[in-house]
OpenMM code with the backbone's topology and positions (N, CA, C; nanometers):
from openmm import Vec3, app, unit

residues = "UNK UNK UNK UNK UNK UNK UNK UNK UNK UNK UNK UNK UNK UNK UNK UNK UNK UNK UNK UNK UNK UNK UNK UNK UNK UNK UNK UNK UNK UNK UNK UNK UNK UNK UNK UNK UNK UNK UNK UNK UNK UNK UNK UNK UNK UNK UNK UNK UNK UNK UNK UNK UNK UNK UNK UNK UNK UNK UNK UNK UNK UNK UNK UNK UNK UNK UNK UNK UNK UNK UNK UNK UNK UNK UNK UNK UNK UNK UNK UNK UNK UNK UNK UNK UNK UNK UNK UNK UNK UNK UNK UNK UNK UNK UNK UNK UNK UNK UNK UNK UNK UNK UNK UNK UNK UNK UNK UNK UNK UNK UNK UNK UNK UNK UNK UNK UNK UNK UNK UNK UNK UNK UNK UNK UNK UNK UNK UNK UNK UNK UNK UNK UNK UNK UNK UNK UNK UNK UNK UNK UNK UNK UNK UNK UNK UNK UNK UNK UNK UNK UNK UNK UNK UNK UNK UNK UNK UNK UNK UNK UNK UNK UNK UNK UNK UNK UNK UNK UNK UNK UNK UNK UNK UNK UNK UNK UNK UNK UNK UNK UNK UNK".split()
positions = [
    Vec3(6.6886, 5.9865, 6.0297),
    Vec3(6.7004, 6.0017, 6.1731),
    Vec3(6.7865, 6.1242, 6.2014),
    Vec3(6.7544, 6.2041, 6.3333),
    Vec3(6.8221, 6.3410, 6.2977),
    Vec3(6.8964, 6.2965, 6.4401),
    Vec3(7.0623, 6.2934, 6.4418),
    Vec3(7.1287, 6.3418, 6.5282),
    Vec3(7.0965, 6.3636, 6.6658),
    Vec3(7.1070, 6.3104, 6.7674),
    Vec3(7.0979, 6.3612, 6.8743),
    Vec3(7.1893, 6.4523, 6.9549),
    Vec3(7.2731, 6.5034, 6.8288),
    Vec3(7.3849, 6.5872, 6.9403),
    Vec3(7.3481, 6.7594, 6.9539),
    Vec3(7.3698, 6.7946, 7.0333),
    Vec3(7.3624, 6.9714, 7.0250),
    Vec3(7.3928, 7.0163, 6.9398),
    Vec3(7.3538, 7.1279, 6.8939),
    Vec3(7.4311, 7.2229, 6.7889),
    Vec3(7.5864, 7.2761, 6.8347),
    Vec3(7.5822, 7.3034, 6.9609),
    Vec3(7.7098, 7.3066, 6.9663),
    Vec3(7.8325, 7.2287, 6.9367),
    Vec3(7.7898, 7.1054, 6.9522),
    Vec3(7.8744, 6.9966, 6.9494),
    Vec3(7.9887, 6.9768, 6.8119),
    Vec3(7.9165, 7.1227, 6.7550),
    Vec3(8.0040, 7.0907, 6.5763),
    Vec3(8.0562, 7.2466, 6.6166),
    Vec3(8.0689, 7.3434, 6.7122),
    Vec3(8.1116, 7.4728, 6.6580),
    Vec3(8.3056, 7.4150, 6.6891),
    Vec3(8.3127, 7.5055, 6.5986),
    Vec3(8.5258, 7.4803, 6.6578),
    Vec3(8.5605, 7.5058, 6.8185),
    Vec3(8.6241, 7.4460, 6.8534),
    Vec3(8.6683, 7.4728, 6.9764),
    Vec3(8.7408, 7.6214, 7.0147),
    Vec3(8.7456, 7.6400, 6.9220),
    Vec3(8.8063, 7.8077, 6.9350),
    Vec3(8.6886, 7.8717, 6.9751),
    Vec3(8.5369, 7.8643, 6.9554),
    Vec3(8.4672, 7.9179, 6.9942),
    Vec3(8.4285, 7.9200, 7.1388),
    Vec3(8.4589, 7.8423, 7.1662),
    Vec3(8.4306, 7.8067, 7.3400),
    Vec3(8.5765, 7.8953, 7.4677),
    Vec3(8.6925, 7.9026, 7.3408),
    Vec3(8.7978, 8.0105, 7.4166),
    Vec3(8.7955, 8.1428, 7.4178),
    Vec3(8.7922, 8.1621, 7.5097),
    Vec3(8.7781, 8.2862, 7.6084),
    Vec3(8.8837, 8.3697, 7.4844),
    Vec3(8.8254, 8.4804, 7.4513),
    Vec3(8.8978, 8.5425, 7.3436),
    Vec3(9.0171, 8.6143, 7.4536),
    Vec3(9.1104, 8.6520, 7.3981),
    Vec3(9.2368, 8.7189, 7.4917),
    Vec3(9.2234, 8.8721, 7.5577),
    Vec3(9.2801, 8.8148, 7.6656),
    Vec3(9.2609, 8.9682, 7.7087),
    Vec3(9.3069, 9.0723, 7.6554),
    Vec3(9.2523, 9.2237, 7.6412),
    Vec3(9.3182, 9.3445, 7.5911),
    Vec3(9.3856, 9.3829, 7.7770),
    Vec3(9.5302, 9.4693, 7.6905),
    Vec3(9.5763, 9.5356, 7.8140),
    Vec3(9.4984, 9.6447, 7.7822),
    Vec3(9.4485, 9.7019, 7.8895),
    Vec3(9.4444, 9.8716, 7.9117),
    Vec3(9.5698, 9.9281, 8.0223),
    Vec3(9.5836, 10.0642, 7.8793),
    Vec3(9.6947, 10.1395, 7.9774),
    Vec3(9.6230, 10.2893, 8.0281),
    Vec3(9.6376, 10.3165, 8.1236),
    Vec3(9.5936, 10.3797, 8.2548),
    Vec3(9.6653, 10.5152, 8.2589),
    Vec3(9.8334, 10.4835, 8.2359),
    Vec3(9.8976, 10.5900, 8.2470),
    Vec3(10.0498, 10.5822, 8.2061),
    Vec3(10.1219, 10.6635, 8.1659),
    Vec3(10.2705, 10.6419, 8.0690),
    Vec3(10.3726, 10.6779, 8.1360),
    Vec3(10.4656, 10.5858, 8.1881),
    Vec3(10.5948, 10.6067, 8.2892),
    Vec3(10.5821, 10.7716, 8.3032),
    Vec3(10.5900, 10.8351, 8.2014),
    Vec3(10.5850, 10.9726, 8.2162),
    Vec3(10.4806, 11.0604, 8.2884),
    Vec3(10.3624, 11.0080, 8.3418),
    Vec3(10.2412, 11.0620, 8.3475),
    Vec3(10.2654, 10.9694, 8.4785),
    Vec3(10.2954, 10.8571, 8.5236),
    Vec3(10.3722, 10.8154, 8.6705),
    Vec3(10.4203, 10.9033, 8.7277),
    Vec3(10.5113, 10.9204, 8.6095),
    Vec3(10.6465, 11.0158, 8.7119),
    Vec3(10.6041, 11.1429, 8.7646),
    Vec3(10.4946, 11.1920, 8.6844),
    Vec3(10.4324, 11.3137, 8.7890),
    Vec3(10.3278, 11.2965, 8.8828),
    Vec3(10.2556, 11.1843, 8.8719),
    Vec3(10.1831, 11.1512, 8.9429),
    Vec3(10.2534, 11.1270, 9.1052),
    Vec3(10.3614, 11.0478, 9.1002),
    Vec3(10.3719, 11.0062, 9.2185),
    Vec3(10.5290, 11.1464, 9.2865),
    Vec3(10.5464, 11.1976, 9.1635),
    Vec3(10.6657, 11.3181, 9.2422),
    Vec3(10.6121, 11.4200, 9.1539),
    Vec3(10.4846, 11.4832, 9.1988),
    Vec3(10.4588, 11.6537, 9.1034),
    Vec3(10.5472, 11.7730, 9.1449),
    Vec3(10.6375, 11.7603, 9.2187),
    Vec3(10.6988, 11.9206, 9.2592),
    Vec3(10.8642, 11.8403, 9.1941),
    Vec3(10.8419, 11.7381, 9.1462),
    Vec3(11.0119, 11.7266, 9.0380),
    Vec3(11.0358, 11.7882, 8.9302),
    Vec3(11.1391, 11.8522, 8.9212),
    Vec3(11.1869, 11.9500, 8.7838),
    Vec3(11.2473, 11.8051, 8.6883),
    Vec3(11.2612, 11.7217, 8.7166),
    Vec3(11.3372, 11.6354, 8.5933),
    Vec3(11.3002, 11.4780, 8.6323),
    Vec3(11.3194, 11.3918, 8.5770),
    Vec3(11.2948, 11.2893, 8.6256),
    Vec3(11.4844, 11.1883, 8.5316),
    Vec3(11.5433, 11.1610, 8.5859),
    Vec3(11.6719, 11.1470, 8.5015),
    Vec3(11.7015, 10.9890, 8.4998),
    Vec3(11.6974, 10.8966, 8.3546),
    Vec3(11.7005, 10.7607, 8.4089),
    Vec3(11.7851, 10.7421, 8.4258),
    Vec3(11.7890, 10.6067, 8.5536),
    Vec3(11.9188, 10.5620, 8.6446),
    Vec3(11.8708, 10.3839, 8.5915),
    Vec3(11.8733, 10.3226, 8.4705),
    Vec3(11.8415, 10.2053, 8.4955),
    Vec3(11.9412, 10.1225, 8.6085),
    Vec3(11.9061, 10.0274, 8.6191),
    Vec3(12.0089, 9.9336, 8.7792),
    Vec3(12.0187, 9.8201, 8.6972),
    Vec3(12.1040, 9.7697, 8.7015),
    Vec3(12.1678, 9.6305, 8.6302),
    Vec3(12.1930, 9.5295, 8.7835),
    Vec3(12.1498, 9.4915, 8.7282),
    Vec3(12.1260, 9.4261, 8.8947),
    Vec3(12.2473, 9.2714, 8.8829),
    Vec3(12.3488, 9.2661, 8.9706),
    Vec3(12.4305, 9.1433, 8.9838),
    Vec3(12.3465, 9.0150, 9.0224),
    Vec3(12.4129, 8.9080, 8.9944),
    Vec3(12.3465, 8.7855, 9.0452),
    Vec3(12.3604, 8.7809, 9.1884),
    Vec3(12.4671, 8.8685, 9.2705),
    Vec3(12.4639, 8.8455, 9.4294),
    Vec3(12.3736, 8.9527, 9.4317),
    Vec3(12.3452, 9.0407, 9.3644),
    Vec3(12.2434, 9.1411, 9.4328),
    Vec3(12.0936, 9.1193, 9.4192),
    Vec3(12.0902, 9.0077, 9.3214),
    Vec3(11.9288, 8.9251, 9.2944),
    Vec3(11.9070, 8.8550, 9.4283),
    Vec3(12.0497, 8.7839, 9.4545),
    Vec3(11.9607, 8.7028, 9.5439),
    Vec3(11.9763, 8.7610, 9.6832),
    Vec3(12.0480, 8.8781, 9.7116),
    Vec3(11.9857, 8.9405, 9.8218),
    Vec3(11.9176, 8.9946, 9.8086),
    Vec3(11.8147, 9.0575, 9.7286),
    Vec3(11.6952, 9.0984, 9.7491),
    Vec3(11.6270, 8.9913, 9.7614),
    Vec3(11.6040, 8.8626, 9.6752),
    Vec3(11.5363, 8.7793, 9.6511),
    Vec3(11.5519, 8.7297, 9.9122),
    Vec3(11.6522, 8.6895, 9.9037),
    Vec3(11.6597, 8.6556, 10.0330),
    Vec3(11.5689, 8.7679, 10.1470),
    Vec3(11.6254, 8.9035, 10.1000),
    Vec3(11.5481, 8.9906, 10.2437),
    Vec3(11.4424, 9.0174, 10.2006),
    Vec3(11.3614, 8.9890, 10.0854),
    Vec3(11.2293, 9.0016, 10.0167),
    Vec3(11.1548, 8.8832, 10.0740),
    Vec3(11.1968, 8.7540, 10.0119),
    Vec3(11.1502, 8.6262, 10.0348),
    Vec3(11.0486, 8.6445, 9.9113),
    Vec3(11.0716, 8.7277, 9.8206),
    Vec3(11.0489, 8.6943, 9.6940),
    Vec3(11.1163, 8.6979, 9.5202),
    Vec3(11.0775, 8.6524, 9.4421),
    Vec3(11.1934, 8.6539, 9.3616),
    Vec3(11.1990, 8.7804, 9.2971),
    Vec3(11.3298, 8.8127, 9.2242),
    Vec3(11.3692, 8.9455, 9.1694),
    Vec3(11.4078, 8.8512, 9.0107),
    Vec3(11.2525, 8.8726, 8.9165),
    Vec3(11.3074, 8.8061, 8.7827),
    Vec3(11.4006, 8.8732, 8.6856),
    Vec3(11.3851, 9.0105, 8.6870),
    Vec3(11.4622, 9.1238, 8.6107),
    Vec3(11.5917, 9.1184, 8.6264),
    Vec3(11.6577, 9.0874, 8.5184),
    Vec3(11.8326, 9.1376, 8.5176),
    Vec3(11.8378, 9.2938, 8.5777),
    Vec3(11.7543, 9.3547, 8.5009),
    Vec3(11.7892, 9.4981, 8.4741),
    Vec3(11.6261, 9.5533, 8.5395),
    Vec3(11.6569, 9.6685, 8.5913),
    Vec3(11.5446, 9.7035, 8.6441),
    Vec3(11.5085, 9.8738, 8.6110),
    Vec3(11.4300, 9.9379, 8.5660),
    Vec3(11.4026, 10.0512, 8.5083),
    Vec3(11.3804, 10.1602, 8.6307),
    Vec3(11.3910, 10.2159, 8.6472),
    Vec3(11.4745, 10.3163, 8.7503),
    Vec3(11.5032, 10.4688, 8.7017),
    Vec3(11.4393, 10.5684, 8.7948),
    Vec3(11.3996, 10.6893, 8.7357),
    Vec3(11.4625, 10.8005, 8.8844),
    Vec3(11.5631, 10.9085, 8.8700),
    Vec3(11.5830, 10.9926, 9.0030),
    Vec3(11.4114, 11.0685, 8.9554),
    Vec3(11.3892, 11.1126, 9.0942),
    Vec3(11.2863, 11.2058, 9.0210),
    Vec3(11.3806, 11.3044, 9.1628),
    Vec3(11.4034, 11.4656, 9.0695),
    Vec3(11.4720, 11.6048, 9.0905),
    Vec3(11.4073, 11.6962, 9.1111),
    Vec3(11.4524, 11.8245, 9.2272),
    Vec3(11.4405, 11.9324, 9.2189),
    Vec3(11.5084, 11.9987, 9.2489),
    Vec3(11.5874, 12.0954, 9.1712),
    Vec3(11.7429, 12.1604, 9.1908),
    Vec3(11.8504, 12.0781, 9.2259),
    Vec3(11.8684, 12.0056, 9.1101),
    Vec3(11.9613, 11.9188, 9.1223),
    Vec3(11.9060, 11.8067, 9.2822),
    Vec3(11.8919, 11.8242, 9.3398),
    Vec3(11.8345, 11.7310, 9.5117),
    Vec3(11.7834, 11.6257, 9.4512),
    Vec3(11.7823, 11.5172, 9.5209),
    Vec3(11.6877, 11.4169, 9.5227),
    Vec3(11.6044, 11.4112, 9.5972),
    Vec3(11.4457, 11.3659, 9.5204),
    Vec3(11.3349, 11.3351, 9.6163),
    Vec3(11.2875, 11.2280, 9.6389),
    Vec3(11.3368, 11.1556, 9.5084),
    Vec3(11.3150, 10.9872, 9.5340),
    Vec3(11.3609, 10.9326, 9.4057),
    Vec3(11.2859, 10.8374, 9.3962),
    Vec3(11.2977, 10.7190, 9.2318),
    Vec3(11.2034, 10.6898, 9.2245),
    Vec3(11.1441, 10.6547, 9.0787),
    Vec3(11.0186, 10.5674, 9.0180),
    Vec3(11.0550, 10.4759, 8.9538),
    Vec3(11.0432, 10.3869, 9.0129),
    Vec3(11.0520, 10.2385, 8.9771),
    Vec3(10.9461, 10.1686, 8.9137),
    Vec3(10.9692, 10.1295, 8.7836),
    Vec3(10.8397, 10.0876, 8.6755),
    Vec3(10.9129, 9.9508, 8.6935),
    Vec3(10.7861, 9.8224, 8.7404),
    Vec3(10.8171, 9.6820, 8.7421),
    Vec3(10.6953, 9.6094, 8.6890),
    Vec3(10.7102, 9.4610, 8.6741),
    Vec3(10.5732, 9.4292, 8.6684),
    Vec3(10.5951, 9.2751, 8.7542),
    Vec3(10.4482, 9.2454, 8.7601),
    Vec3(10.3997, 9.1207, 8.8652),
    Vec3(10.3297, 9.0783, 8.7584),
    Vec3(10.2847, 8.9118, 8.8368),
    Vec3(10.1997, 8.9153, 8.7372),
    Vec3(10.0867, 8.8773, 8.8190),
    Vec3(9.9711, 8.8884, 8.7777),
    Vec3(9.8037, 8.8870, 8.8427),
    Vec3(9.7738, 8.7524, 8.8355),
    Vec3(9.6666, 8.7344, 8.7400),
    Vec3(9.6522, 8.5540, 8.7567),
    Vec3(9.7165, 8.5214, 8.6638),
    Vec3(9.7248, 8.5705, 8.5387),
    Vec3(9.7487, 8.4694, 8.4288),
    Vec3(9.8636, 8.5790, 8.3743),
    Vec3(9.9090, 8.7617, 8.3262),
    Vec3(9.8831, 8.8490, 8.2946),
    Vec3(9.9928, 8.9578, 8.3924),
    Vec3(10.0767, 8.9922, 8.3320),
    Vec3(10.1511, 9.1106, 8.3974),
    Vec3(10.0678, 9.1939, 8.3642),
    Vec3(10.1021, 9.2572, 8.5266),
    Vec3(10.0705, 9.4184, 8.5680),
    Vec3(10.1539, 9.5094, 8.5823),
    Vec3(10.1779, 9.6032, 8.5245),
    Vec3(10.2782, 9.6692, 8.4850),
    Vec3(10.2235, 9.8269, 8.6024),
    Vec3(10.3143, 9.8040, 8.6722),
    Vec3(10.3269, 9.9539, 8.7869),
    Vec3(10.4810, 10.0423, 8.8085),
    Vec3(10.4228, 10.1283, 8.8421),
    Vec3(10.5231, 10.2442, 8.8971),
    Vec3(10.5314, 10.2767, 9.0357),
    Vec3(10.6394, 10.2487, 9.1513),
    Vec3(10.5905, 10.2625, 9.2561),
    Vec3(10.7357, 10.4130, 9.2540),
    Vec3(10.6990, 10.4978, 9.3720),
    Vec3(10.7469, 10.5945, 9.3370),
    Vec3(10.8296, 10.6037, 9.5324),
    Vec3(10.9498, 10.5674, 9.5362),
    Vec3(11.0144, 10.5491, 9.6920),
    Vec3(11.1074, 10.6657, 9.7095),
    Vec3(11.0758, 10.6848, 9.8246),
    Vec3(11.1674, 10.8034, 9.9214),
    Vec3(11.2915, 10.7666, 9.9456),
    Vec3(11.4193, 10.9151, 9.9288),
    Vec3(11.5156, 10.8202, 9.9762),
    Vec3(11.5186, 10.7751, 10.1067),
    Vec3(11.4626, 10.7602, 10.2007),
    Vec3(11.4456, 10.7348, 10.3589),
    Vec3(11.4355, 10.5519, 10.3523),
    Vec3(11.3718, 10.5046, 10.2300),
    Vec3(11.3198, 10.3698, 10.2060),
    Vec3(11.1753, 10.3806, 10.2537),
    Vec3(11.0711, 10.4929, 10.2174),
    Vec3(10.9294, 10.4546, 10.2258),
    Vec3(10.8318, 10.4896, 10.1374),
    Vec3(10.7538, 10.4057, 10.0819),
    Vec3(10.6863, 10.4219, 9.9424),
    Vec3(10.6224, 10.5604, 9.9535),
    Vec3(10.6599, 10.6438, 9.8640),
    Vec3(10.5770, 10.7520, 9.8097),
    Vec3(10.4129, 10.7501, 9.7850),
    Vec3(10.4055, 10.6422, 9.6898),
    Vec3(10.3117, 10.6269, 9.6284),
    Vec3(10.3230, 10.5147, 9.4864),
    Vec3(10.1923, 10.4450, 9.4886),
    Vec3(10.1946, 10.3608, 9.3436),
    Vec3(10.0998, 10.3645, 9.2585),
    Vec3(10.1608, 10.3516, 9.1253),
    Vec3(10.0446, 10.3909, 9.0283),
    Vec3(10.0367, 10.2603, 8.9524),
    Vec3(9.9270, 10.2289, 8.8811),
    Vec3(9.9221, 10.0950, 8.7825),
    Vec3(9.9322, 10.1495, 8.6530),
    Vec3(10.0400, 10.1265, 8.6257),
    Vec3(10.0159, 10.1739, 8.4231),
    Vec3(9.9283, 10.1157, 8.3241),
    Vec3(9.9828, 9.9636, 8.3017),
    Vec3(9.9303, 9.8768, 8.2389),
    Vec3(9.8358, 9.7476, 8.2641),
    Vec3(9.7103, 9.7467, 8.2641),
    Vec3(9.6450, 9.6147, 8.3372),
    Vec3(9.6004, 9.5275, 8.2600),
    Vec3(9.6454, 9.4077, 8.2444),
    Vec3(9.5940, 9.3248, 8.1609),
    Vec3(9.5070, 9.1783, 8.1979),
    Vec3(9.4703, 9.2005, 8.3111),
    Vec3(9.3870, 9.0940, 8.3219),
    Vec3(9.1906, 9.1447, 8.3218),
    Vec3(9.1299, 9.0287, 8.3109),
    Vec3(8.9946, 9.0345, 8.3362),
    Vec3(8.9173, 9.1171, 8.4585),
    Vec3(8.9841, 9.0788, 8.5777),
    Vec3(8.9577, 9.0766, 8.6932),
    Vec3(9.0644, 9.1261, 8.7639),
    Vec3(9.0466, 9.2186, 8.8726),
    Vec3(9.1155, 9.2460, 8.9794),
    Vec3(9.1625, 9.4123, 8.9074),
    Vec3(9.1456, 9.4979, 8.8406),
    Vec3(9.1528, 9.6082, 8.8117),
    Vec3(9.1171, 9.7375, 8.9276),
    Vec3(9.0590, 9.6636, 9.0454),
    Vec3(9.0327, 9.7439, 9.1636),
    Vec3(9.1347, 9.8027, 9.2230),
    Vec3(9.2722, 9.7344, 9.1894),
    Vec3(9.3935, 9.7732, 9.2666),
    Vec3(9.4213, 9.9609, 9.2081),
    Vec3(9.3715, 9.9744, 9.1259),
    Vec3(9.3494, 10.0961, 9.0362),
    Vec3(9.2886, 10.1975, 9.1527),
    Vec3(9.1969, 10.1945, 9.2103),
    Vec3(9.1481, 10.2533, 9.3596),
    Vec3(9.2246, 10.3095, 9.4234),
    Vec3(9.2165, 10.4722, 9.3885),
    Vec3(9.3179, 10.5324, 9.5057),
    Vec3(9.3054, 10.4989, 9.6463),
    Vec3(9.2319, 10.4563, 9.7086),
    Vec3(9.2258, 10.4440, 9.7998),
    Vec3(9.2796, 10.3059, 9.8574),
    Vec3(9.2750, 10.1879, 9.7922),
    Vec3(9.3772, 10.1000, 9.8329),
    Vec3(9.5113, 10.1639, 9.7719),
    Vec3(9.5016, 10.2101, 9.6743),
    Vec3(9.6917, 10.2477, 9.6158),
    Vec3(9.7277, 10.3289, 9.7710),
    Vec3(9.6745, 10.4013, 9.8368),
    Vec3(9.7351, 10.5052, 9.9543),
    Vec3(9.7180, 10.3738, 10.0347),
    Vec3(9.6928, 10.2994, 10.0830),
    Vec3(9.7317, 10.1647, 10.1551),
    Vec3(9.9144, 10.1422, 10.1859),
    Vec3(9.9588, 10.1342, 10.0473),
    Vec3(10.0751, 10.1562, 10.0037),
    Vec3(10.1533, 10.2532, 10.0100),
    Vec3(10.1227, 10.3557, 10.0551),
    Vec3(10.2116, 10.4619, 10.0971),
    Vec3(10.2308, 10.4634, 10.2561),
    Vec3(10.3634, 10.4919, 10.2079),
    Vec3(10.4464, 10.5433, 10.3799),
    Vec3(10.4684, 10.3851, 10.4280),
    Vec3(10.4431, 10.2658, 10.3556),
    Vec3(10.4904, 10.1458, 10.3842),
    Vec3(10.6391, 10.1976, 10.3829),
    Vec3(10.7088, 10.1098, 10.4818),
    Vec3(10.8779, 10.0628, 10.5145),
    Vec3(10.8813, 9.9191, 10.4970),
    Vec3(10.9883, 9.8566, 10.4961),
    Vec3(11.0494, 9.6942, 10.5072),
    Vec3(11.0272, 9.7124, 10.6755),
    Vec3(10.9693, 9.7849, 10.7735),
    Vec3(10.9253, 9.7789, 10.8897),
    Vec3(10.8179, 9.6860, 10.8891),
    Vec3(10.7350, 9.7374, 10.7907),
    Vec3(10.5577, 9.6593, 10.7948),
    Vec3(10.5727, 9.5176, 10.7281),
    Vec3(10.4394, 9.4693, 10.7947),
    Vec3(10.4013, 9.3310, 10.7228),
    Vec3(10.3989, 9.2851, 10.5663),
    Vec3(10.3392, 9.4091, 10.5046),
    Vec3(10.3047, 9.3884, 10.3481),
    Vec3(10.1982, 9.2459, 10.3871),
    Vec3(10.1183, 9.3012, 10.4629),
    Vec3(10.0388, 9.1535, 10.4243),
    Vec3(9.9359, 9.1629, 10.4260),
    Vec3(9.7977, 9.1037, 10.3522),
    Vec3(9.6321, 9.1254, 10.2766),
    Vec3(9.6089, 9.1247, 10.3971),
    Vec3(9.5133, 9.2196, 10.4415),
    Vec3(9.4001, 9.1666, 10.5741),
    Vec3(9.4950, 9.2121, 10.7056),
    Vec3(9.6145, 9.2307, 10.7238),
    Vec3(9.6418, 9.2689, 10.8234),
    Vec3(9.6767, 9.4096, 10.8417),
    Vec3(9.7715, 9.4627, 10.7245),
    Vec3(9.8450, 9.6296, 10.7566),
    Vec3(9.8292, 9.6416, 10.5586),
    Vec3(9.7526, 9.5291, 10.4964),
    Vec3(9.7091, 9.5821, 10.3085),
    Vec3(9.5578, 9.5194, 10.2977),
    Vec3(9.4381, 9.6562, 10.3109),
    Vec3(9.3548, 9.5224, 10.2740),
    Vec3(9.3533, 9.4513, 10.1439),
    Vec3(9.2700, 9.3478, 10.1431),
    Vec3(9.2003, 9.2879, 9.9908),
    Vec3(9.0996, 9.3094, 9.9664),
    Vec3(9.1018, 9.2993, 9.8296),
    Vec3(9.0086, 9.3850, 9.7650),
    Vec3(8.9301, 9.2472, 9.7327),
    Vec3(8.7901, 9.2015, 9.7548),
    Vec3(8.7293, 9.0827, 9.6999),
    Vec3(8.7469, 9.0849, 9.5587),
    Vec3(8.7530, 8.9817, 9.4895),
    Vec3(8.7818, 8.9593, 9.3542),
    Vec3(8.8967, 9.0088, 9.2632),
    Vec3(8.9690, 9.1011, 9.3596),
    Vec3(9.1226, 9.1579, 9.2818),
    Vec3(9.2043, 9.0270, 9.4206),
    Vec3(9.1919, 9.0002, 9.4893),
    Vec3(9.3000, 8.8742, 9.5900),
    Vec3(9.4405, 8.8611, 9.4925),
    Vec3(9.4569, 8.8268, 9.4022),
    Vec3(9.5848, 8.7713, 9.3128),
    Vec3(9.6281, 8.9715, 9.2965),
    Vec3(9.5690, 9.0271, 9.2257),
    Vec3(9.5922, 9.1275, 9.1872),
    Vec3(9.6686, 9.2230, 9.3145),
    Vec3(9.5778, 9.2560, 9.5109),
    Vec3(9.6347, 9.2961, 9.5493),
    Vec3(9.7838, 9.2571, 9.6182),
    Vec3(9.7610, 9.0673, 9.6211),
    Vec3(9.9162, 9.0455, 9.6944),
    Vec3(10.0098, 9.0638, 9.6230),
    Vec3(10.0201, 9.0545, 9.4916),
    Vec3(10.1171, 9.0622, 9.4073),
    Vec3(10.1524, 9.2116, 9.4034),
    Vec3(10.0469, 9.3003, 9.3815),
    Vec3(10.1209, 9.4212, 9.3480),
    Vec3(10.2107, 9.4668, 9.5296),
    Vec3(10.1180, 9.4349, 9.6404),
    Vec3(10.1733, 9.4344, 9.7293),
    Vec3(10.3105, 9.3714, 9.7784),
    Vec3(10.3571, 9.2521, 9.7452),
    Vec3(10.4829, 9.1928, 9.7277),
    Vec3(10.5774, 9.2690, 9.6539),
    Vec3(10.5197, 9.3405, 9.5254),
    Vec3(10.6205, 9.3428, 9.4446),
    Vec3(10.6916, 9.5083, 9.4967),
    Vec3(10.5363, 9.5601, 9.5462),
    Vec3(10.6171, 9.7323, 9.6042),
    Vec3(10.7426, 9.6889, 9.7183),
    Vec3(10.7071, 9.5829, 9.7740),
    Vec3(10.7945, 9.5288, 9.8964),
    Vec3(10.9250, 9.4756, 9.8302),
    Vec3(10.9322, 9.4287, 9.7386),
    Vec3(11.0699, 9.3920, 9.6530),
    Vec3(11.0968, 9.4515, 9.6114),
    Vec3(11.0574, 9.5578, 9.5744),
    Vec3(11.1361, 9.7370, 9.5229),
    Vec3(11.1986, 9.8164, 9.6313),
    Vec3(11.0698, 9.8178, 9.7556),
    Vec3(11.1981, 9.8519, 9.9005),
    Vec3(11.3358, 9.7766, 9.8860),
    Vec3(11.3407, 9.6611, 9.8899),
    Vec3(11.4451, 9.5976, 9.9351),
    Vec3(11.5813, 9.5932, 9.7881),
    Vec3(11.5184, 9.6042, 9.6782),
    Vec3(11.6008, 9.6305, 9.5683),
    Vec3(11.6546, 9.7758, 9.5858),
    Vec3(11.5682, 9.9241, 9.6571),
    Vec3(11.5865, 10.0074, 9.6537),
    Vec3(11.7236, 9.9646, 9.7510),
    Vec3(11.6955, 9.9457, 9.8540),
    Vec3(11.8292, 9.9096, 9.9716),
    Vec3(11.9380, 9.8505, 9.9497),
    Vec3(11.9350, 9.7213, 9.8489),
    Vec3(12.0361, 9.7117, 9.7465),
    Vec3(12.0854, 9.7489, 9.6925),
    Vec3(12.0508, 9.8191, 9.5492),
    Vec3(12.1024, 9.8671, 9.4370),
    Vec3(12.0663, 10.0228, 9.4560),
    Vec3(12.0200, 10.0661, 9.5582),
    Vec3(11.9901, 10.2427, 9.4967),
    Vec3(11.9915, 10.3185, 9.6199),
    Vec3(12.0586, 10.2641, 9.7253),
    Vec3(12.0930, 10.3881, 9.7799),
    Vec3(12.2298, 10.4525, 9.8313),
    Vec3(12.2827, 10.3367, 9.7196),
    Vec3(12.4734, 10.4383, 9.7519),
    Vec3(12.4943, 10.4751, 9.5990),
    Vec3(12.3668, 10.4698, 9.5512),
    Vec3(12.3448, 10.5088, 9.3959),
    Vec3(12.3578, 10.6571, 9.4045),
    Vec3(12.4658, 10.7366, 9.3239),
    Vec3(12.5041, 10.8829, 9.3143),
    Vec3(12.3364, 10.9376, 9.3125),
] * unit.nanometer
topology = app.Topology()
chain = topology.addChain("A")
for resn in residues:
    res = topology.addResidue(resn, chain)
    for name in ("N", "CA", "C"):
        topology.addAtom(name, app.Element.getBySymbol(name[0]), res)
């Protein structure tokens, strides 16, 4: 008598898991740093060590969390002047940090953002210059919110609120920790 079960029914269960995602990287803090400030002569790191009262005031005027002790932090220069900072952070998408560079004015308004590292399946659209300029010239004035003043991108949804939140918790870390920063 032969079995009535599928052939599948004997492969290992490992076969049925979704093999792991590869990150692709896009672009190298360094290749950020000109991207989002090309007329800087230097880019000089300023990492920020961030206090536990200064987590949770960002975390408070954000209304989101600040997981990083330490946060990676870049002047970007020209003749000695400042033109801003590049701030390399990551979010995470659905399952999967996304590793970005958002690049802020000292005034407190996003320059511009780049995605370095993407490691999920889905939602790689945020990569789209044209939503990334969405994100520019944002202030802690605006909403930061999908569908109203950020669109969404169908099938990136996780991908754009997060990276959108997280440029918005870099304003407010910037206002914290980096602007009585020498």
């Amino acid at each position: 008598m032969t079995p009535s079960w599928p052939v599948y029914a004997f492969l290992p269960v490992a076969a049925f898991v979704a093999a792991p995602v590869g990150a692709t990287q896009y672009l190298t803090v360094e290749q950020a740093q000109k991207a989002l400030f090309p007329e800087a002569e230097r880019f000089v790191a300023a990492p920020v060590q961030l206090t536990a009262a200064q987590k949770a005031q960002i975390e408070e005027q954000s209304g989101l969390k600040q997981r990083w002790d330490k946060q990676d932090v870049w002047r970007a220069e020209k003749a000695g002047k400042l033109l801003g900072w590049v701030v390399v952070d990551d979010v995470v998408g659905k399952h999967e940090f996304i590793h970005y560079a958002a690049g802020l004015l000292p005034e407190g308004r996003v320059r511009g953002v780049e995605v370095l590292i993407f490691r999920e399946t889905y939602g790689d659209q945020i990569r789209q210059p044209e939503w990334r300029r969405t994100l520019a010239g944002k202030t802690l004035a605006d909403p930061f919110k999908l569908d109203q003043d950020v669109p969404n991108i169908s099938g990136a949804t996780l991908s754009c609120r997060n990276v959108t939140n997280g440029v918005k918790r870099l304003l407010v870390l910037q206002r914290v920790a980096l602007q009585s920063a020498p």
